[in-house]
One Martini backbone bead per residue (centre of mass of N, CA, C, O) as a GRO file, in nm:
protein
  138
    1UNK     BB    1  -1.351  -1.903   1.591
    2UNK     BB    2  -1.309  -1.621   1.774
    3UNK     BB    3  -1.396  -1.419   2.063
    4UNK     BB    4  -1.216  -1.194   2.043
    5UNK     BB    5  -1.171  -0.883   2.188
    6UNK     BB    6  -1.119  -0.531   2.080
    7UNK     BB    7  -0.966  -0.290   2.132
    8UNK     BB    8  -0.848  -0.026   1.946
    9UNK     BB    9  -0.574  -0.029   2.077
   10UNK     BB   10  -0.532  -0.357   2.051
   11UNK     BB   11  -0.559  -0.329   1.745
   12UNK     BB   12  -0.338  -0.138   1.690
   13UNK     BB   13  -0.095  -0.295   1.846
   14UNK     BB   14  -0.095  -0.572   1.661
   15UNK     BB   15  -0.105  -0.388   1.366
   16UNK     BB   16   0.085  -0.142   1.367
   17UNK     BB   17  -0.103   0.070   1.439
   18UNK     BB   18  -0.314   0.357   1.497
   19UNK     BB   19  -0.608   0.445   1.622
   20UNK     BB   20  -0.659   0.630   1.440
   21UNK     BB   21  -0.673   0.429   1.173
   22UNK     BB   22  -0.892   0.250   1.296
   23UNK     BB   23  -1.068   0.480   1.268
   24UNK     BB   24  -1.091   0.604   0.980
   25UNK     BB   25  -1.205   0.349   0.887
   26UNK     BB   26  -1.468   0.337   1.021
   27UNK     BB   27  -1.567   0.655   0.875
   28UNK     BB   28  -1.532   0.484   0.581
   29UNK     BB   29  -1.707   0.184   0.663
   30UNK     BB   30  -1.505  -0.059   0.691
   31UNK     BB   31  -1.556  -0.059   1.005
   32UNK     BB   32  -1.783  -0.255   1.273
   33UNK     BB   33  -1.839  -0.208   1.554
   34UNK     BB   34  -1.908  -0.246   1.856
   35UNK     BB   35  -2.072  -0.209   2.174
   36UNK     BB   36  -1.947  -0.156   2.510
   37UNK     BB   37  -2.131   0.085   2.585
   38UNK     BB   38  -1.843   0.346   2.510
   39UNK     BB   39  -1.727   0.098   2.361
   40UNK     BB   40  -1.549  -0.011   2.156
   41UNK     BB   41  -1.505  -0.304   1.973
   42UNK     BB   42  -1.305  -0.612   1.778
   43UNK     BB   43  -1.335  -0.843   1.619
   44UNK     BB   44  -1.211  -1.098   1.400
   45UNK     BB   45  -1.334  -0.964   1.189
   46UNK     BB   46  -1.220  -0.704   1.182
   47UNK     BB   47  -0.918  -0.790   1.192
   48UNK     BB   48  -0.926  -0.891   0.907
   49UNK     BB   49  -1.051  -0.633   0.765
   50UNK     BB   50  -0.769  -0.490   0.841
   51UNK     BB   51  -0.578  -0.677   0.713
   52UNK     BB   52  -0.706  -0.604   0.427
   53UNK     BB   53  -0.660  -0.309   0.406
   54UNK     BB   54  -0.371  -0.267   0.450
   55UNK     BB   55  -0.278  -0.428   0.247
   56UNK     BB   56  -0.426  -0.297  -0.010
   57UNK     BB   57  -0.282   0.000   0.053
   58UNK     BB   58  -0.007  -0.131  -0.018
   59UNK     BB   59  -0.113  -0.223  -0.287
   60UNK     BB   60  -0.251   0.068  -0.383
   61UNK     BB   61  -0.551   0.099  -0.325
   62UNK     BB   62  -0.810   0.185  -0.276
   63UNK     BB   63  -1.094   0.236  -0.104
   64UNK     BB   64  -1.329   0.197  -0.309
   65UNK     BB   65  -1.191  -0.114  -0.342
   66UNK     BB   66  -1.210  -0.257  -0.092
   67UNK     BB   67  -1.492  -0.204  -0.025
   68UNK     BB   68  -1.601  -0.366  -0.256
   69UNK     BB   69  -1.464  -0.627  -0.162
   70UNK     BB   70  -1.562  -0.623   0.105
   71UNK     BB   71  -1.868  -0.675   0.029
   72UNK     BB   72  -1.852  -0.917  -0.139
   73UNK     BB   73  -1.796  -1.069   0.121
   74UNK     BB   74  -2.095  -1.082   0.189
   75UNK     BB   75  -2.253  -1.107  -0.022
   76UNK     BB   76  -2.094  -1.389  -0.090
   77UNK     BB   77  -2.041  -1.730  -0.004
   78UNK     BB   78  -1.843  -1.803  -0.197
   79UNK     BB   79  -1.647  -1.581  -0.344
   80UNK     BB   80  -1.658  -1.546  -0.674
   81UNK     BB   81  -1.672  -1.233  -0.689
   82UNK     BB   82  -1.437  -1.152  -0.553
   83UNK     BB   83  -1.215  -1.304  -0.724
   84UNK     BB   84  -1.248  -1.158  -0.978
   85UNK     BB   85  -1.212  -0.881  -0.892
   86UNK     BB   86  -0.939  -0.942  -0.771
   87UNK     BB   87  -0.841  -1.061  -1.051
   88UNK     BB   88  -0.860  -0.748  -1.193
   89UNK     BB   89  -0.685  -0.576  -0.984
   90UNK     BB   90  -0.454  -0.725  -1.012
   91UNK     BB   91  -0.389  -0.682  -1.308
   92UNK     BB   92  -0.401  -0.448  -1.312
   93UNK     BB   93  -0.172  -0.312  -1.109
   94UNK     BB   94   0.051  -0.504  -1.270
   95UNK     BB   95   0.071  -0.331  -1.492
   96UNK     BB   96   0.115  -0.002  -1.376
   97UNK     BB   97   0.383  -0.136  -1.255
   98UNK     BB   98   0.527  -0.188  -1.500
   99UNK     BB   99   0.483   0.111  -1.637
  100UNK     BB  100   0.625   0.228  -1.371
  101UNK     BB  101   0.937   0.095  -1.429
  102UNK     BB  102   0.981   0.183  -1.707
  103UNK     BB  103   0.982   0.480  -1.667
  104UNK     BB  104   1.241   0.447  -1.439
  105UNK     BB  105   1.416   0.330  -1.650
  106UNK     BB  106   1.472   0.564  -1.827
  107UNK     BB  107   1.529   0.787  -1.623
  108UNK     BB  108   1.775   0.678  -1.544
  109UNK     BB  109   1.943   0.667  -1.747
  110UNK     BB  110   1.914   0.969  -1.845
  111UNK     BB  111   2.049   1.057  -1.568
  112UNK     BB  112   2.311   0.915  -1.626
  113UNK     BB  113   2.387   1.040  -1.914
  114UNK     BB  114   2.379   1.358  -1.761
  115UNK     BB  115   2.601   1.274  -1.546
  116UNK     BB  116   2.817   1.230  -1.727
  117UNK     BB  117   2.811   1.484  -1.939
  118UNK     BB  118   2.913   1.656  -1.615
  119UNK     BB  119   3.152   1.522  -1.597
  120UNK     BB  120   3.315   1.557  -1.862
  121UNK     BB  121   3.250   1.898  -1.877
  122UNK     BB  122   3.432   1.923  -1.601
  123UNK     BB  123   3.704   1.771  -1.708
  124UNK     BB  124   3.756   1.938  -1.926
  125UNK     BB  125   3.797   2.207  -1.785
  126UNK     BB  126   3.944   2.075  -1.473
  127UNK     BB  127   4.089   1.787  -1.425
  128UNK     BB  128   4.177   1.896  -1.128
  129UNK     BB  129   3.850   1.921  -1.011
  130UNK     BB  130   3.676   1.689  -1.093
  131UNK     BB  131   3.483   1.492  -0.969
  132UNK     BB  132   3.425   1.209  -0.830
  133UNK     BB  133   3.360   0.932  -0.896
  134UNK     BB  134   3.089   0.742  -0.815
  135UNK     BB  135   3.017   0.500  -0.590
  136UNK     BB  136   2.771   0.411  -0.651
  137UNK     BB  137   2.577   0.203  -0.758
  138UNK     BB  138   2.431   0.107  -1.105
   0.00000   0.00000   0.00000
C-alpha cells in the first residue's frame, strides 16, 4: 500500500475532476481525508474510494448506493456481503438500462416512420420543392 499523500488539488488533477467534486464527495460523507494543520490531506484509501465513486456515478447509481457498498467495504473484511450487494445493483442496473434500450428502440422506430410521411407529403404536395433525403446512418 503507498503511503503518498494529496492534497484536494492534487487528488483532483490526478482522476480529473474538479477539486470542487472532491469536496462535495467529503460534504456528502464518502470521503474522510485526514488534516494536516488546515490543509485536508487524501491517503491511497481515499484516492481507491473517489475512483469507485466516479465508476459507480458513470455507471448510473445513485450516492446512496455507493455510500452503502462503501460502508460494506469497511464492515466486512471478507468483502462477501460487499459483492452480493454489489452484484444484485449490478443486475438491477442491467435490467433498467436493457428496458431503457427497448424503449430508445421503438421510439427511433416511431420517430423514423412519422419522418419518412412528412417527407412523402413534403413530396406528394410539391416533388420539385421536397427536402432531400436525410443522409444520416439510419
Amino acid at each position: 500500500m503507498s503511503d503518498t499523500l494529496y492534497t484536494v488539488t492534487q487528488l483532483a488533477k490526478d482522476l480529473g475532476v474538479t477539486a470542487r467534486t472532491v469536496r462535495f464527495y467529503e460534504d456528502k460523507g464518502l470521503l474522510t481525508p485526514q488534516r494536516a494543520g488546515n490543509t485536508r490531506v487524501y491517503t491511497h484509501r481515499d484516492r481507491a474510494r473517489l475512483i469507485l465513486i466516479l465508476r459507480g456515478k458513470r455507471l448510473g447509481f445513485s450516492l446512496r448506493e455507493i455510500k452503502e457498498y462503501l460502508d460494506l467495504y469497511d464492515a466486512d473484511p471478507t468483502q462477501q456481503e460487499q459483492l452480493r450487494a454489489l452484484l444484485k445493483r449490478i443486475q438491477t442496473r442491467i435490467g433498467s438500462l436493457v428496458d431503457q434500450e427497448r424503449a430508445l428502440v421503438e421510439t427511433l422506430a416511431e420517430l423514423r416512420a412519422i419522418e419518412q410521411q412528412a417527407q412523402d407529403a413534403l413530396a406528394a404536395l410539391a416533388p420539385s420543392e421536397a427536402p432531400a433525403k436525410s443522409r444520416r446512418a439510419r
